[in-house]
N, C-alpha and C positions, 0 to 999 in steps of 0.2 A: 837740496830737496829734489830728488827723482819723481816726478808727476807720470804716472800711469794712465796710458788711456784705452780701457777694454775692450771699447767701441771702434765698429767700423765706421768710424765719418770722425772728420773733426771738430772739435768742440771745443767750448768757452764755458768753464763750468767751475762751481767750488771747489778747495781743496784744504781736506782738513789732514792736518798733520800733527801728530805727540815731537816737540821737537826736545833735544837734547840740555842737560839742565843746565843753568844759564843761559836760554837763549829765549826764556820764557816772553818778553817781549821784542821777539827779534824784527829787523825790519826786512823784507823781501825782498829780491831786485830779478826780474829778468835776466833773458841772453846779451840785450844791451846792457844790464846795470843799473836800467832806470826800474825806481822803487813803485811797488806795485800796494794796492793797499791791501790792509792786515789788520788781524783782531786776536784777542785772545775768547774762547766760547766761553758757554758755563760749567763746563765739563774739564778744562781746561789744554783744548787743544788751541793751536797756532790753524786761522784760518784763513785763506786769499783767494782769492780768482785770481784762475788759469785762463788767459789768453789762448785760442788754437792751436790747442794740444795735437799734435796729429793723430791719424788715424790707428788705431791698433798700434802705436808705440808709444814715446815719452816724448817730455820735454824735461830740460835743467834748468832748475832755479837757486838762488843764490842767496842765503842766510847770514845776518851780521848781527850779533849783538847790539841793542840801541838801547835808550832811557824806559822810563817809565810810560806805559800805554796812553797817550793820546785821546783826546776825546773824538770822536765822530760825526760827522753832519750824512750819513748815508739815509737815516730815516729822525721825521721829527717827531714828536708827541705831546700834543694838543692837550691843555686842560680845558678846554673848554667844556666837557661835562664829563668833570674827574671824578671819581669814583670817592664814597663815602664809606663808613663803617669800615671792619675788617679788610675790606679789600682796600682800602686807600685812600687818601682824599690830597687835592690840595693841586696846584699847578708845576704843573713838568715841562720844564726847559727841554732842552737839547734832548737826544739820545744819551750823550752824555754824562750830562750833569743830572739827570733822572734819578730822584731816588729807586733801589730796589723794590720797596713796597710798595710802591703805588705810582699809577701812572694814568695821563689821559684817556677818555675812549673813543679816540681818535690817533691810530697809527699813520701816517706818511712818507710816502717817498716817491721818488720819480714816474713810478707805474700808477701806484695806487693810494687811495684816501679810505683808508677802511674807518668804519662807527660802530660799535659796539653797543649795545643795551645792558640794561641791567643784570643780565644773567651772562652777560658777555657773550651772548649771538650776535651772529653779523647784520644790524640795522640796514647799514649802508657799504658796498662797494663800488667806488667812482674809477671806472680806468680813465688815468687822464689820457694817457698816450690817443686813446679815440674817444675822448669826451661821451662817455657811457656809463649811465650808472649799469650795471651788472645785476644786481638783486631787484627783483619782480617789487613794483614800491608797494608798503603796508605790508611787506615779510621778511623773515628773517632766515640768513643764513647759516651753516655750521651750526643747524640744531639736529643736539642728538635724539634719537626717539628710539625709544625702545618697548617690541610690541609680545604681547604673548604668543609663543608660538607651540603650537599643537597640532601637527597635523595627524591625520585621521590613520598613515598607512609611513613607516620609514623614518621614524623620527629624525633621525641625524642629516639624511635626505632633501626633504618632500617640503616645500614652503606651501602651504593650502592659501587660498587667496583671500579668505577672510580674514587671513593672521592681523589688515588694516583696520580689525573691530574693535581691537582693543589695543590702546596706546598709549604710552605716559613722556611725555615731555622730562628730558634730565634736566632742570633747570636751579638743581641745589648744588651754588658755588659756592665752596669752601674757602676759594681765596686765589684773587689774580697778582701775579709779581711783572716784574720786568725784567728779566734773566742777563740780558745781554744786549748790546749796542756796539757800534763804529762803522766805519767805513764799509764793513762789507754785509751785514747781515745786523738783525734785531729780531728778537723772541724776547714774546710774554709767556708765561706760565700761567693754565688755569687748571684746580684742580676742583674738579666734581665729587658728587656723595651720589651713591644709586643703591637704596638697598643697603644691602651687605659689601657692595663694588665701588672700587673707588678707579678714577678715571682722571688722567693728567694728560694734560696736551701741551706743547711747547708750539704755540703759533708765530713763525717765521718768515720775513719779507724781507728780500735781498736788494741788493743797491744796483745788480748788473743782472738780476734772472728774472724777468715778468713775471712770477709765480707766487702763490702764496701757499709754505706749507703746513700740515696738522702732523706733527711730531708725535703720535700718541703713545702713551702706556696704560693699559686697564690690568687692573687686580681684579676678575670677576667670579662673582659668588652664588652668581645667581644661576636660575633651572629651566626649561624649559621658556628662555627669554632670547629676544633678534634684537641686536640692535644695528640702528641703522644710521648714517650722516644724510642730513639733508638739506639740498640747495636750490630754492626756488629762485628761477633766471628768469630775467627777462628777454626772453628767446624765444621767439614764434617759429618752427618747424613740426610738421608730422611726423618726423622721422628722427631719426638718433643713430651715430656710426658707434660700434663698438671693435677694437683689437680683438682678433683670433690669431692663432699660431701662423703665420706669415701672411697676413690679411688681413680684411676686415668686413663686418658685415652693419647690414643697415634691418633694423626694428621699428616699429612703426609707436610715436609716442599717444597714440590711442587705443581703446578697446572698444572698437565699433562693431567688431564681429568676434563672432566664439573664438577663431584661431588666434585672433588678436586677444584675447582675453586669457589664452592658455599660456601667452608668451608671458604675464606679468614680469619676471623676473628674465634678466640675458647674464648666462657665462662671456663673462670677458678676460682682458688679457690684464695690459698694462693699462688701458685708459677706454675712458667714455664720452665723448661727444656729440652736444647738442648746438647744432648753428641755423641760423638763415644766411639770406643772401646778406656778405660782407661784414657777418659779423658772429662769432659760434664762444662758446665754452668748452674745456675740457677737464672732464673730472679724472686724475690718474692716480694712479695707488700700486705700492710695493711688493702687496702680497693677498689684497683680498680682490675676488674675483667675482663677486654677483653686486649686478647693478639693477636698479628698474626705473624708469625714467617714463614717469604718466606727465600730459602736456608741457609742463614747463619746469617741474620739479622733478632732479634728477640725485639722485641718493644710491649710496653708497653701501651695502650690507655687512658691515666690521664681527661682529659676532650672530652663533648660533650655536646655544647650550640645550643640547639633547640631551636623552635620559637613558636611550636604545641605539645600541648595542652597549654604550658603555655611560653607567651612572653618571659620571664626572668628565665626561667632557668637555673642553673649550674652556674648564676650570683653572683656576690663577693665572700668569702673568702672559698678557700679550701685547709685542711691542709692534706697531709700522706708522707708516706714513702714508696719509693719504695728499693730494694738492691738489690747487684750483690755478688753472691756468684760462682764462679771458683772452681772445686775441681778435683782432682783424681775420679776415677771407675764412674760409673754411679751413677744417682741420689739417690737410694735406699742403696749405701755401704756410699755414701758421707754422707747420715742424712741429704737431703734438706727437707725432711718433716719436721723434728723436728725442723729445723733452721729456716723453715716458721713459723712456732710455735711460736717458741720462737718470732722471731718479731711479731708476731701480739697478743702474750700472753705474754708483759714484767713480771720481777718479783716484786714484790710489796714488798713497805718496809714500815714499821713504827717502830716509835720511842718511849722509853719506859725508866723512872727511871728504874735502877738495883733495883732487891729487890729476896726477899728469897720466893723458891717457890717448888712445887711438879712435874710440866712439865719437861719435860728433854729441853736440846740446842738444840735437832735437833726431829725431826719427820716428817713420812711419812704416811698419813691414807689410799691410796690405790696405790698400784703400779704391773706393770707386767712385765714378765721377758723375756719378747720377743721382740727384736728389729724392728719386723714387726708388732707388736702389739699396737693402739692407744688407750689410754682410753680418750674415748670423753665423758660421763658426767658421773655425781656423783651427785644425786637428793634426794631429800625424795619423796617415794614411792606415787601416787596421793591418795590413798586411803588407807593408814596404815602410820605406822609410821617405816617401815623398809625403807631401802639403796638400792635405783636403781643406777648399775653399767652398763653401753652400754662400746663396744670396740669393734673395727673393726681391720681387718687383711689388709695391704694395697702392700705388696709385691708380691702377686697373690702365695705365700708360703704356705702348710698345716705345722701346726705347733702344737706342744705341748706347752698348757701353763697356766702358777703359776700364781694366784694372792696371794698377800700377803696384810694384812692388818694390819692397827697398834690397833686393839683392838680383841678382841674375839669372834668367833664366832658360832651365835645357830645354824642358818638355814640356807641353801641356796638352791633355786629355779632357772631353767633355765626360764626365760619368755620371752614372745611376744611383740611386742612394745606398747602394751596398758596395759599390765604388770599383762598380764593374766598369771599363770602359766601352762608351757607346762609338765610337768613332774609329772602326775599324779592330788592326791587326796593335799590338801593344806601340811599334816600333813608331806607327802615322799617327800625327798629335796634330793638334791645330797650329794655324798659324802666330807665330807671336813676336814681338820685337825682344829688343835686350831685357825689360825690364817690366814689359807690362805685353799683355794681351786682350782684342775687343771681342762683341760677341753680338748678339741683337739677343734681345727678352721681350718674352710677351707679357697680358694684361696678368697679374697674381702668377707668374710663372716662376717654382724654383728653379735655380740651376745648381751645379755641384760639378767644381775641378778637379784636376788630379796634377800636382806639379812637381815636377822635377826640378832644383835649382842647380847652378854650377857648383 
């Protein structure tokens, strides 16, 4: 199995793979040989964690034939207030040994202690890692709410700030399962009733990623309705960071004054975070981009069925992912950039006969040595045949910084974003070694290269 890594930095991160028939309980093994853990999903891919895949290239992993799948200890499940009627009843061992139908409402594993309620919102999240409950106590999290939306001027547009006058709680569960377990990951399945709309979320907590994800799929049928995720933290700050396109900015989580009141609603990118000193939240998500975060409750906007310009919009099937990532220090020491990243950049895998070859197991073709440093593309040049490299600085940090590259290099040029070079006559390029070249960057500064290789 060939592990793909999109990203510029390297990473430790899932990988799911369709592996080849008979191999359907295969067991993994590393560059060393030593076996890495593995599962089969609900879907029925082969899944593992990828160890330090390098940057922008791959690593090689090692597939054998093995018995029968293994039971799990990566996450446990508590009966101690197991679920009755249609959703389940009765006490759940292991991950394992768990029946399908029914399971406790209490998930565990090394990060986290999550408790469920009756409608299977989140009562309780314990991080143990910093002995912190996470959820604001006497509320619940991952409720969905969904409000009427009308506004006066734009419909597909314009969220008016009353749309919070009227609101209905989805709290009609059709029925929670237990989808999957083992060593590397465990999802429950709950499926909701709204309306006409039907809403399935596959909720997921990994054995090696701090993170908890909401797998979702809605079928919606509904008109002129927002819905929204919502997570009251226990987090005291005035203010909330949100991702923009190489950045980020800060909103204030009050409406003390008109300006602050017009902002109800922030375009964001890949994530949202709310912290204090030494301790923050991050709410990140795949494809939906409006957030609003009033004091401590920070929510998520998943749909918006307008009527103008087109009757049927935002109508039947929509699929993402949203996650809730809890950490230590603020957003920038935790690596919520890069974990946005990583969710919305999985690692890609493919599958390949062993055979005899020149490539090494593992490569990286460009990467940087700065933790504040993003490398966002790697292109062929529009009008030659050299390597455009862009990377932004997003910590508001000056910094010195390496790149390195995995082949050799002739030329390098600082250029413009139309990849004019700034740095003289074509022929004078900056200074570089064999393999890599440095530079200094300011606070939110792009840059953008131009390389030549041997």
């Amino acid at each position: 199995v060939v592990v793909f890594n999109p990203l510029g930095f390297d990473r430790s991160d899932l990988v799911k793979v369709k592996l080849p028939d008979g191999y359907e309980n295969a067991a993994v093994t590393d560059k060393n040989g030593k076996m890495v853990p593995s599962q089969n999903d609900a879907e029925g891919n082969t899944v593992f964690f990828a160890v330090e895949v390098p940057s922008m290239g791959y690593a090689v992993y090692g597939i054998r034939k093995a018995g029968p799948a293994g039971g799990g200890g990566a996450v446990s499940l508590s009966g101690a207030d197991s679920m009755g009627g249609a959703i389940g009843g009765g006490t759940a061992g292991t991950a394992a040994d768990a029946p399908r139908e029914q399971f406790g409402r209490v998930l565990e594993n090394r990060y986290f202690r999550i408790k469920f309620d009756e409608n299977m919102n989140i009562s309780s999240l314990f991080d143990k890692r910093n002995s912190r409950e996470v959820i604001k106590p006497g509320q619940r999290a991952n409720v969905l709410q969904a409000f009427e939306d009308k506004p006066h001027n734009f419909d597909a547009w314009n969220i008016d700030i009353y749309f919070e006058e009227k609101m209905w709680e989805i709290a009609n569960v059709e029925s929670a399962e237990f989808v999957e377990s083992g060593d590397v990951k465990t999802t429950i399945r709950v499926v909701r009733k709204f309306c006409d709309s039907s809403i399935v979320q596959d909720i997921s907590m990994y054995n090696d990623i701090p993170r908890i994800d909401f797998k979702t799929k809605i079928d919606w049928k509904e008109t002129q309705v927002m819905l929204k995720a919502a997570f009251p933290v226990d987090i005291h700050s005035d203010k909330a960071a949100y991702e923009i396109q190489y950045g980020n900015v800060e909103r204030p989580t009050h409406r003390n004054t008109s300006w602050d009141q017009a902002r109800f609603e922030v375009c964001a990118h890949k994530w949202a975070d709310l912290s204090e000193d030494g301790y923050g939240v991050s709410l990140l998500n795949d494809c939906k981009y409006g957030y609003d975060i009033k004091d401590n409750v920070m929510r998520l906007t998943l749909l918006k069925s307008a009527k103008d310009p087109n009757v049927d919009a935002d109508r039947e099937i929509h699929e993402f992912t949203y996650s809730l990532y809890p950490h230590a220090d603020g957003f920038k020491a935790a690596g919520t950039t890069r974990m946005a990243y990583s969710l919305n950049c999985p690692l890609l895998a493919v599958t390949e006969n062993g055979h005899a070859g020149s490539l090494p197991q593992e490569y990286s073709l460009v990467k940087a040595d700065c933790e504040n440093v993003i490398i966002e593309v790697v292109k062929k040049a529009e009008d030659s045949e050299d390597i455009i490299i862009r990377l932004y600085e997003y910590f508001n940090r000056r910094s010195a910084v390496k790149v390195s590259l995995g082949a050799a290099i002739a030329s390098v040029w600082e250029c413009d974003l139309m990849e004019n070079n700034l740095n003289g006559m074509p022929e004078v390029g900056l200074e570089h070694g064999e393999k890599d070249f440095a530079f200094d960057i300011k606070p939110y500064e792009i840059k953008t290269f131009k390389l030549r290789l041997k």
